[in-house]
Backbone bond lengths (Angstrom), bond angles and torsions (degrees), N, CA, C in turn:
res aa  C-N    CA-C-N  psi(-1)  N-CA   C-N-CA  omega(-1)  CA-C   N-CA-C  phi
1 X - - - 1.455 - - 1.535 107.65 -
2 X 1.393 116.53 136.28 1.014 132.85 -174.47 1.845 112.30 -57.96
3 X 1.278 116.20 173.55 1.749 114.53 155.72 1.709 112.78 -74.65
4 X 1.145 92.39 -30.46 1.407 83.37 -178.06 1.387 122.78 -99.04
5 X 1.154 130.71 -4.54 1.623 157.20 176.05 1.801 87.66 -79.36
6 X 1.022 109.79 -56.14 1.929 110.03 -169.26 1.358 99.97 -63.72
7 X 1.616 108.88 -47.80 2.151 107.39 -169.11 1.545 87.29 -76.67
8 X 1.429 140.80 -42.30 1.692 112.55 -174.09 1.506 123.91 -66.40
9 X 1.490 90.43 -48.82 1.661 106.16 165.91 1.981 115.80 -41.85
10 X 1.671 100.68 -46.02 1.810 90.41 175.20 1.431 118.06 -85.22
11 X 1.105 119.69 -34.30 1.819 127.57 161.35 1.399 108.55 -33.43
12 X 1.416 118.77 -45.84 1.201 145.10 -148.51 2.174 99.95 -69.90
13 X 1.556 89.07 -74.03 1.640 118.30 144.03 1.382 104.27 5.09
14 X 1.744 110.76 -83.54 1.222 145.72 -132.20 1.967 101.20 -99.67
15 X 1.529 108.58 -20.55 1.011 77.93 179.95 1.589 109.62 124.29
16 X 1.532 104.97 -33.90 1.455 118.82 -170.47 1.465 117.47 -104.20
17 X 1.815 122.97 156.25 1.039 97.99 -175.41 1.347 79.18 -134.03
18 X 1.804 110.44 154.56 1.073 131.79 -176.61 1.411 125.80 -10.18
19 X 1.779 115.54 -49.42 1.045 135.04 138.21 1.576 132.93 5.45
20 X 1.556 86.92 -105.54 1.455 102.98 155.01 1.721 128.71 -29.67
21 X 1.214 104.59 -66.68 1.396 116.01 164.35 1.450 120.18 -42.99
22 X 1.087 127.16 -35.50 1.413 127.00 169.53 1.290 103.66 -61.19
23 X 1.208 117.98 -81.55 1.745 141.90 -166.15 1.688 93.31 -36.84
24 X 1.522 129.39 -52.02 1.280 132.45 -171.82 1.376 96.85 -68.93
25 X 1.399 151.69 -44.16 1.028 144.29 -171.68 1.574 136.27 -95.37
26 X 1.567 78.89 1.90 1.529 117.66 162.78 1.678 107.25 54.37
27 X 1.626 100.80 45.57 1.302 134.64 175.53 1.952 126.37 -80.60
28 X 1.028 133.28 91.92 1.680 119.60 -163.99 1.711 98.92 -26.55
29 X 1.433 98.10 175.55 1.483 116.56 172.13 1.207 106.85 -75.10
30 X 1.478 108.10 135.81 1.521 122.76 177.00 1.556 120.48 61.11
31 X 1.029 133.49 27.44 1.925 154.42 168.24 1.259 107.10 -66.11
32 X 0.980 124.38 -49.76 1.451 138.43 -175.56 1.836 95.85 -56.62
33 X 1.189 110.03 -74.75 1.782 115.02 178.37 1.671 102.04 -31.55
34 X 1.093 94.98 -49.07 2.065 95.57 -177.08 1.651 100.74 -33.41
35 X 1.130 102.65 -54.17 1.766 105.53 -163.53 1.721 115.42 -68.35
36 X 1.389 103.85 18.05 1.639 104.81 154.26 1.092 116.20 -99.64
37 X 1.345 141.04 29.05 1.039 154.15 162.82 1.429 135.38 -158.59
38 X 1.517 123.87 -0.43 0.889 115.40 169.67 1.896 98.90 -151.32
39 X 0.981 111.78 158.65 1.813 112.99 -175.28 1.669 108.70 -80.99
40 X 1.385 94.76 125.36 1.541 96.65 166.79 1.011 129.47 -59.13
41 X 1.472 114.89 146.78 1.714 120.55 165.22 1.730 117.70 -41.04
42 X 0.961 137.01 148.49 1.288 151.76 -143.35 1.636 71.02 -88.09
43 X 1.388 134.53 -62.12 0.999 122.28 -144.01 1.683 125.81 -77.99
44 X 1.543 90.28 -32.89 1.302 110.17 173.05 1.603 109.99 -67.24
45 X 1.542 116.15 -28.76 1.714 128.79 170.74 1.296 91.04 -56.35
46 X 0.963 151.25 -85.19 1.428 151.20 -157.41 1.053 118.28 -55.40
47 X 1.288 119.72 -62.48 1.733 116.26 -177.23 1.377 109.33 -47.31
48 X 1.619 120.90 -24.48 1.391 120.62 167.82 0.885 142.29 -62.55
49 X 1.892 95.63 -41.80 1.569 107.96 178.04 1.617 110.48 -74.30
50 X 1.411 114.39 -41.16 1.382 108.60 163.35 1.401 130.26 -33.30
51 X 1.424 120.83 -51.06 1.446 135.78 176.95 1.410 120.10 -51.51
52 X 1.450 106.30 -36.25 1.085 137.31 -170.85 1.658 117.69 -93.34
53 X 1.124 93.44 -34.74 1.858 111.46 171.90 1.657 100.66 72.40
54 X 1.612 112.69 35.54 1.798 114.89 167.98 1.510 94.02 -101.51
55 X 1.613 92.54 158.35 1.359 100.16 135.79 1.451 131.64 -61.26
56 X 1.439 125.27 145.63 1.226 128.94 174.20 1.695 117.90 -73.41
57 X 1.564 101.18 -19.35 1.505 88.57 145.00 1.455 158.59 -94.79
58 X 1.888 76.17 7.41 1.729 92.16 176.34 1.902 97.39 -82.67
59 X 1.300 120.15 -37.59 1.162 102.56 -177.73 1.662 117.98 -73.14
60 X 0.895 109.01 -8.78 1.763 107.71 172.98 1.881 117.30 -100.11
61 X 1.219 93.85 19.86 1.630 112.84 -177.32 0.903 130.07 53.44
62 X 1.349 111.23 31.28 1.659 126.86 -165.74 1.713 99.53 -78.61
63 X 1.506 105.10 -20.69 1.759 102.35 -160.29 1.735 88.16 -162.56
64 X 1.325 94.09 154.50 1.301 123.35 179.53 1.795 104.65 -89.73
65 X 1.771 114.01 -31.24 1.478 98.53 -170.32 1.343 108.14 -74.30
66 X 1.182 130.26 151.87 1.723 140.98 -177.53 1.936 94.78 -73.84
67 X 1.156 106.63 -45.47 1.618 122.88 -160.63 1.164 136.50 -146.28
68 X 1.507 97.27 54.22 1.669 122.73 177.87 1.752 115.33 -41.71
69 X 1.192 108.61 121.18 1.871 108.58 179.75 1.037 120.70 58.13
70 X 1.700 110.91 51.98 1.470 112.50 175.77 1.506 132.05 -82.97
71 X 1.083 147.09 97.16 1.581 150.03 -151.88 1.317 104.73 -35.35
72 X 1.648 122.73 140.76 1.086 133.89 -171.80 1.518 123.73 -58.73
73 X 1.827 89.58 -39.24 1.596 134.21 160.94 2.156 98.15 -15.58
74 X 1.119 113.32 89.77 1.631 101.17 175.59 1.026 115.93 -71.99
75 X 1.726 140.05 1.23 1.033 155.37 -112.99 2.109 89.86 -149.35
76 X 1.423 102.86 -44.44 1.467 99.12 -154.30 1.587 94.23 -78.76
77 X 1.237 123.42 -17.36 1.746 106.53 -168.30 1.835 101.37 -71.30
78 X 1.330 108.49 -5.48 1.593 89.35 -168.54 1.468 133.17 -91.94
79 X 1.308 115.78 147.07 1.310 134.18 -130.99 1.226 106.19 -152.65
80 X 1.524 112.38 83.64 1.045 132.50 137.69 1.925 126.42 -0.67
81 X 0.818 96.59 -35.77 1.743 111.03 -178.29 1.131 103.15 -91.45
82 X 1.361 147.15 -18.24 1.545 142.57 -139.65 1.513 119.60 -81.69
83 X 0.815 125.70 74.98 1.424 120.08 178.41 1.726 124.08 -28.96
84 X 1.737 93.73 108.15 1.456 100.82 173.90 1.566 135.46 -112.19
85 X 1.032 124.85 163.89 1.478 137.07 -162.38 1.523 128.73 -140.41
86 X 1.146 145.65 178.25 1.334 155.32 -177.72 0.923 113.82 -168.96
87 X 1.437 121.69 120.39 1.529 136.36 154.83 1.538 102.42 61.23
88 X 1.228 101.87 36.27 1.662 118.97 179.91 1.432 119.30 75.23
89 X 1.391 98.73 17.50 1.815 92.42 -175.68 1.563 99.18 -124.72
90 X 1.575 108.67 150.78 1.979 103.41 171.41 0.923 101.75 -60.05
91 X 1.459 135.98 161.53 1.074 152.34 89.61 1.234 129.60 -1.75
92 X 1.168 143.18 110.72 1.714 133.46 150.47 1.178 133.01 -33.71
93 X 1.246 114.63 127.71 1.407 114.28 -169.32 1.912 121.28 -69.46
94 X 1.299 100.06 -4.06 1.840 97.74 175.78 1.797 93.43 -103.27
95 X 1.918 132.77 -0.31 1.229 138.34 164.23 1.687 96.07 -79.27
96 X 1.054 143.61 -60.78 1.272 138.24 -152.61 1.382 104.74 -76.93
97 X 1.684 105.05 -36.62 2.394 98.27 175.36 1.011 88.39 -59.92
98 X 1.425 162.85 -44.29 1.385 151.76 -169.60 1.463 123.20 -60.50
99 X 1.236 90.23 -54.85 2.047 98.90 167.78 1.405 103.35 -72.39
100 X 0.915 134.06 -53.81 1.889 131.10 176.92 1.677 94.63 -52.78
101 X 1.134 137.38 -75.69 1.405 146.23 -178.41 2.097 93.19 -23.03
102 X 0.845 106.63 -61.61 1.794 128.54 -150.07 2.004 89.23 -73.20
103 X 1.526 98.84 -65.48 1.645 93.85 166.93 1.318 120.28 -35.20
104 X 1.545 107.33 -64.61 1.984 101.07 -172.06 1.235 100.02 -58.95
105 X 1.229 150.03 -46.30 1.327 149.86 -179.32 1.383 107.82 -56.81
106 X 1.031 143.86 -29.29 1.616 145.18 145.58 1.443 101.07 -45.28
107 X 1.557 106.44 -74.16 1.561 86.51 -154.64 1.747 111.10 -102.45
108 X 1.573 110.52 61.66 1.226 114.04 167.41 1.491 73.86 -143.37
109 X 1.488 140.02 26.40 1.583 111.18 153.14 1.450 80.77 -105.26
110 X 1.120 131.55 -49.49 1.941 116.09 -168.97 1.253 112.55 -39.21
111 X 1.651 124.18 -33.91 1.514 125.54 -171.59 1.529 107.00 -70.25
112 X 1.351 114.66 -1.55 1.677 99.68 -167.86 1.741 115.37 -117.04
């Protein structure tokens, strides 16, 4: 599987389409397609895998885990950015400031 077959295929996962993924990674139009043929910039690899919440060596097929050595911390994966859903459908975006709103309010009562 390609680099770019793995980042559409996990976007895919997530909700996002190639598209999207650009614009979030604040990538030109259509960059992403480049990477069926030639290897991305280290940097542009990352800002992806970030988006994406992989390792950058899961997208270069180095590894099968999505999220090698992730902190025990249940608290630290969260991400504000995360694209969410229900019962297979998005969410609205004035529904999710509410669930994001309701999260920090979770975990600024755990801090006390």
């Amino acid at each position: 599987m390609s680099i770019f077959e793995r980042t559409k295929e996990t976007a895919q996962r997530q909700g996002l389409t190639v598209s999207m993924l650009e614009k979030r990674a604040n990538l030109s139009e259509n960059s992403l397609y480049t990477w069926k043929k030639s290897t991305p910039k280290a940097d542009n690899l990352r800002k992806v895998a970030d988006i994406l919440h992989v390792s950058t060596d899961y997208l270069l097929g180095r590894t099968d885990e999505m999220n090698p050595a992730q902190s025990n911390n249940e608290l630290s994966g969260f991400d504000e950015e995360i694209m969410m859903a229900f019962d297979g459908k998005p969410i609205p975006d004035e529904d999710k400031e509410k669930l994001l709103e309701f999260a920090r309010f979770l975990r600024s009562q755990r801090g006390k």
